[in-house]
C-alpha positions as CSV (number, residue, x, y, z in Angstrom):
1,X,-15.3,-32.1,4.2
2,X,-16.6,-29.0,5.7
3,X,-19.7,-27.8,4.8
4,X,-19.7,-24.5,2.3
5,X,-22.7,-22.0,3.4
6,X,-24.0,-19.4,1.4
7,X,-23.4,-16.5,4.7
8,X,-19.8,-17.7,4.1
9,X,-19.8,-17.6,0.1
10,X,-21.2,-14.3,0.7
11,X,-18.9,-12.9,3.4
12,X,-15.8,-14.2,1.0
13,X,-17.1,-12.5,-1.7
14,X,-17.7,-8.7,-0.1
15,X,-14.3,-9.0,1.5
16,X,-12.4,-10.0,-1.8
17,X,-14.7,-8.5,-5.2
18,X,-14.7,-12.3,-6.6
19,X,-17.6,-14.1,-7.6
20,X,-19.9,-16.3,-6.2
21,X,-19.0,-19.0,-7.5
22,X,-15.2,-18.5,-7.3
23,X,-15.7,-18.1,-3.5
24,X,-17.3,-21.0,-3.4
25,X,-14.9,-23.0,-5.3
26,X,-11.8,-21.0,-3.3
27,X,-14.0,-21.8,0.3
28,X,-14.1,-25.5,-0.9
29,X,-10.5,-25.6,-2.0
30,X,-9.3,-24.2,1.6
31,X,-12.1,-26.6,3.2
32,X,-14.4,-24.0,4.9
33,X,-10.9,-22.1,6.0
34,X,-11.8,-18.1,4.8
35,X,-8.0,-16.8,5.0
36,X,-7.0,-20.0,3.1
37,X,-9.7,-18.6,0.7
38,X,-8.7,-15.5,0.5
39,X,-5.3,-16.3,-0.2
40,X,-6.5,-18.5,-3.3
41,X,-8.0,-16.3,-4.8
42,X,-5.3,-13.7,-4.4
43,X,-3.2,-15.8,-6.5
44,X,-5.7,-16.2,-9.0
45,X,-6.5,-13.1,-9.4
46,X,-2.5,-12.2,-9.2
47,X,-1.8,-14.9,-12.0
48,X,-4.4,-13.4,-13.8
49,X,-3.0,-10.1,-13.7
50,X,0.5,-11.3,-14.6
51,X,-1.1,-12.1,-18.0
52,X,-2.2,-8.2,-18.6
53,X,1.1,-6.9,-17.4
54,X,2.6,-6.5,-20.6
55,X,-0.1,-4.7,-22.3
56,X,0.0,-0.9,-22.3
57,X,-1.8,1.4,-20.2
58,X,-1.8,4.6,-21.4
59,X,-5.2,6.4,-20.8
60,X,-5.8,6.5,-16.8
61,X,-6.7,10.0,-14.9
62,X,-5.0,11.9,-12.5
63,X,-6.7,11.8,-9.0
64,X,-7.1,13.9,-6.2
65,X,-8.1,14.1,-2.7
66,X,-7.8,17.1,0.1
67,X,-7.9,16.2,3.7
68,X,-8.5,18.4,6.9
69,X,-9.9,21.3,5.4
70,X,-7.0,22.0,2.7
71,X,-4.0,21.6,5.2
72,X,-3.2,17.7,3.3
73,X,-3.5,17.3,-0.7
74,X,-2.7,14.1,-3.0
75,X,-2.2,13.4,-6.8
76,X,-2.1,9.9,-8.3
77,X,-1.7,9.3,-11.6
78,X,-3.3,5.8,-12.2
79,X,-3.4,4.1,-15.9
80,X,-5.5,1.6,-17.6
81,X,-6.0,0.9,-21.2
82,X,-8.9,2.2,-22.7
83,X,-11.1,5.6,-21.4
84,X,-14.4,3.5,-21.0
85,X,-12.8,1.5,-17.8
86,X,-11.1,4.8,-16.7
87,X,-15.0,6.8,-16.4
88,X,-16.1,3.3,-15.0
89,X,-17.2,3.8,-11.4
90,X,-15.3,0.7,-10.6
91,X,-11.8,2.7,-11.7
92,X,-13.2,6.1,-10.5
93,X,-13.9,4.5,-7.2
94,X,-10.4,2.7,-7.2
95,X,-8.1,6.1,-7.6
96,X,-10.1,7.4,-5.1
97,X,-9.9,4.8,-2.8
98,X,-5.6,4.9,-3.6
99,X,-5.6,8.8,-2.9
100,X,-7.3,8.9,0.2
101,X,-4.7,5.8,1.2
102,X,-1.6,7.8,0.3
103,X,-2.7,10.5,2.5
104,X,-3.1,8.6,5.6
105,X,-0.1,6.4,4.8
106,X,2.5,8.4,3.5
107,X,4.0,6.4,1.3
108,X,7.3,7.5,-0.1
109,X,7.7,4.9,-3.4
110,X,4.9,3.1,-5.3
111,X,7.1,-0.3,-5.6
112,X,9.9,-1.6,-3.8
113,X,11.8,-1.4,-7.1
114,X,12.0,2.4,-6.7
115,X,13.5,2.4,-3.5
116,X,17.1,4.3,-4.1
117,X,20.2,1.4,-3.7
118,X,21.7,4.1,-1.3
119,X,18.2,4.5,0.8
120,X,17.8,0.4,1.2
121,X,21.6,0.1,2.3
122,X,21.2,2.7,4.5
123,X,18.4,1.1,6.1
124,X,19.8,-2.7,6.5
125,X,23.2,-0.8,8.0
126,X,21.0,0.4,11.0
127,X,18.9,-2.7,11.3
128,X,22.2,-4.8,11.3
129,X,23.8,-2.8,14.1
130,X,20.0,-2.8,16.3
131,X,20.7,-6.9,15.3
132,X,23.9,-7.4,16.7
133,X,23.8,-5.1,19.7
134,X,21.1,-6.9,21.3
135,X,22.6,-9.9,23.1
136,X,20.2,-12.4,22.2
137,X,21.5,-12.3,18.5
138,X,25.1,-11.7,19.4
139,X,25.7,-15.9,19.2
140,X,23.2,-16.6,16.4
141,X,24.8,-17.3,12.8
142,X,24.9,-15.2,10.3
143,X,21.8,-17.5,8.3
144,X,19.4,-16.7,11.1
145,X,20.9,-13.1,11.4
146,X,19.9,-12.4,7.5
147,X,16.2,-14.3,7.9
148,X,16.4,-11.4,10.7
149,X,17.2,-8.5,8.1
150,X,15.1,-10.1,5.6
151,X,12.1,-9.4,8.0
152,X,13.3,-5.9,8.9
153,X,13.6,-5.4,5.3
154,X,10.4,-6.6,4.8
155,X,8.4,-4.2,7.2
156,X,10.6,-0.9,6.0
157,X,8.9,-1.7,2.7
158,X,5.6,-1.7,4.4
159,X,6.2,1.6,5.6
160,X,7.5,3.4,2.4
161,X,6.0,1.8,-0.5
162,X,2.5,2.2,-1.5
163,X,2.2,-1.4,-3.1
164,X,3.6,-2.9,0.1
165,X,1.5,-1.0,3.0
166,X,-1.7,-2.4,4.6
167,X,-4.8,-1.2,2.9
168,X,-6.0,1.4,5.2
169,X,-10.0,0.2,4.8
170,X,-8.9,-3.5,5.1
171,X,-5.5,-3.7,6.4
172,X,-5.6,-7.9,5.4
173,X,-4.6,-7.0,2.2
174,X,-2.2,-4.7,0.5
175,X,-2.4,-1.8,-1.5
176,X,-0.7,-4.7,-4.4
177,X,-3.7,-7.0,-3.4
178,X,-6.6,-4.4,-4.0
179,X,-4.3,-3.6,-7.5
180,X,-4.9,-7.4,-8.4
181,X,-8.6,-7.3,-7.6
182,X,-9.4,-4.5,-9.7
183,X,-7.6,-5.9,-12.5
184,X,-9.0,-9.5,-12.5
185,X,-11.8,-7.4,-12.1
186,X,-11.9,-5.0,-15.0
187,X,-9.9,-7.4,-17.1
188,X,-7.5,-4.6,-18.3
189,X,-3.6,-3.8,-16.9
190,X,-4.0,-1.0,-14.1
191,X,-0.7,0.4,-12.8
192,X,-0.7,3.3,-10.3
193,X,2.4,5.1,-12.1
194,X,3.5,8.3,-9.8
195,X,1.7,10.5,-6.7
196,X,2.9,13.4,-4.9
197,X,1.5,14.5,-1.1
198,X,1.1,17.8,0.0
199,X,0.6,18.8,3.4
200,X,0.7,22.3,4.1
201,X,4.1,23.9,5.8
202,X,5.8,21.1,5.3
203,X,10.3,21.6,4.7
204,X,8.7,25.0,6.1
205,X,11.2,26.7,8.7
206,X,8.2,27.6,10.9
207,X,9.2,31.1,13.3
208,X,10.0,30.4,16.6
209,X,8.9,33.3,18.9
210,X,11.5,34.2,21.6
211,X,8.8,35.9,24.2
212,X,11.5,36.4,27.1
213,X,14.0,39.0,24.0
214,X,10.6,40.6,23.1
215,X,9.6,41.1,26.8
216,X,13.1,42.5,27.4
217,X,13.5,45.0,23.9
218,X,10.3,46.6,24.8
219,X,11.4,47.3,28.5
220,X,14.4,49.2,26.8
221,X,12.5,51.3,24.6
C-alpha cells in the first residue's frame, strides 16, 4: 500500500475544500493516486448534496461583477436557505467566484436541462453531417457513430452551460463540482438559479464609415 504523506493530505485538501481527514481517507482509498482522490470525494460530496436537493432555497443574493473598466457586466442570482450562510464569506466568496466565471465563459444556460429541444437538435444535425462527411466514419455503424454524437454533445454542453464548463480558476473541475463543494461544505442546498451578461454594444449595429463616399461628397461641394 502506498504510503499517505501529510504534503499530499495537504495538497488534496487545498485543491478540493475537504478535510483532513477525508483526504486522507479518499488518498488511501485511491492508494496514494490524487485524481482517484479527487474523484472520491467528488462523489461524496455530490451524494451528499443529492440529500439537500429537495430542501428549499429561497434567501440567496444577487451578485455582480464588472470587467474591463465597465465595457463587460454580470448578475447571478444564487440561493441558499437561510441569510446567515448567504453573509457567510464562504457563500459571498462563492457568487463571486461564479460571476467573474460567467464573464470569462459566456455561458448561455445554467444546466443542460435548459438547453431549448430546438437548440440541441440543431446542434446534433450539424455534428451528424461533420460525422458522416469525413471518410473515416463513413463505414462505421451507427453504435459507434452515436458514442461519436454523444461526445460532441457532450463538449457543446461544455461550452454553453454554466454547470458543465471548466472552472476557470481550476479547469479539473466543473462549475457543478465547485457547486457540490460548497454545499457539502456549508451543509445547506445552494442552486445558482438565473444570470444575465452584459458586454457593452453588444446586438449593437456599430456605423461603418465609407471614407472613399465622404472623400468624394466633399470634393463636390
Amino acid at each position: 500500500m502506498a504510503e499517505i504523506t501529510a504534503g499530499a493530505v495537504k495538497t488534496l485538501r487545498e485543491k478540493t475544500g475537504a478535510g483532513m481527514m477525508e483526504c486522507k481517507k479518499a488518498l488511501t482509498e485511491a492508494e496514494g493516486n490524487e485524481d482517484r482522490a479527487i474523484e472520491i470525494l467528488r462523489k461524496h460530496g455530490l451524494a451528499s448534496a443529492k440529500k439537500k436537493e429537495g430542501r428549499v432555497a429561497a434567501e440567496g443574493v444577487v451578485g455582480s461583477y464588472i470587467h474591463m473598466g465597465g465595457k463587460v457586466g454580470v448578475l447571478v442570482e444564487i440561493n441558499c436557505e437561510t441569510d446567515f450562510v448567504a453573509r457567510g464569506e464562504d457563500f459571498q466568496s462563492f457568487v463571486k467566484d461564479v460571476a467573474m466565471h460567467i464573464c470569462a465563459a459566456e455561458p448561455r444556460f445554467v444546466t443542460k436541462e435548459e438547453v431549448p429541444a430546438d437548440v440541441l437538435e440543431h446542434e446534433k444535425k450539424i455534428y451528424r453531417e461533420q460525422i458522416m462527411t469525413d471518410e473515416k466514419n463513413k463505414n462505421k455503424p451507427e453504435n459507434v457513430v452515436e458514442k461519436i454524437m454523444e461526445g460532441r454533445v457532450a463538449k457543446f454542453y461544455a461550452e454553453v452551460c454554466l454547470l458543465e464548463q471548466p472552472f476557470i480558476k481550476e479547469n479539473e473541475i466543473t462549475v457543478g463540482g465547485l457547486l457540490q463543494q460548497i454545499v457539502a461544505k456549508l451543509g445547506e442546498n445552494i442552486r445558482i438559479r438565473r444570470f444575465v451578461r452584459f458586454k457593452m454594444g453588444e446586438g449593437l449595429e456599430k456605423r461603418k464609415d465609407d471614407f472613399a463616399s465622404e472623400v468624394a461628397a466633399a470634393l463636390e461641394n
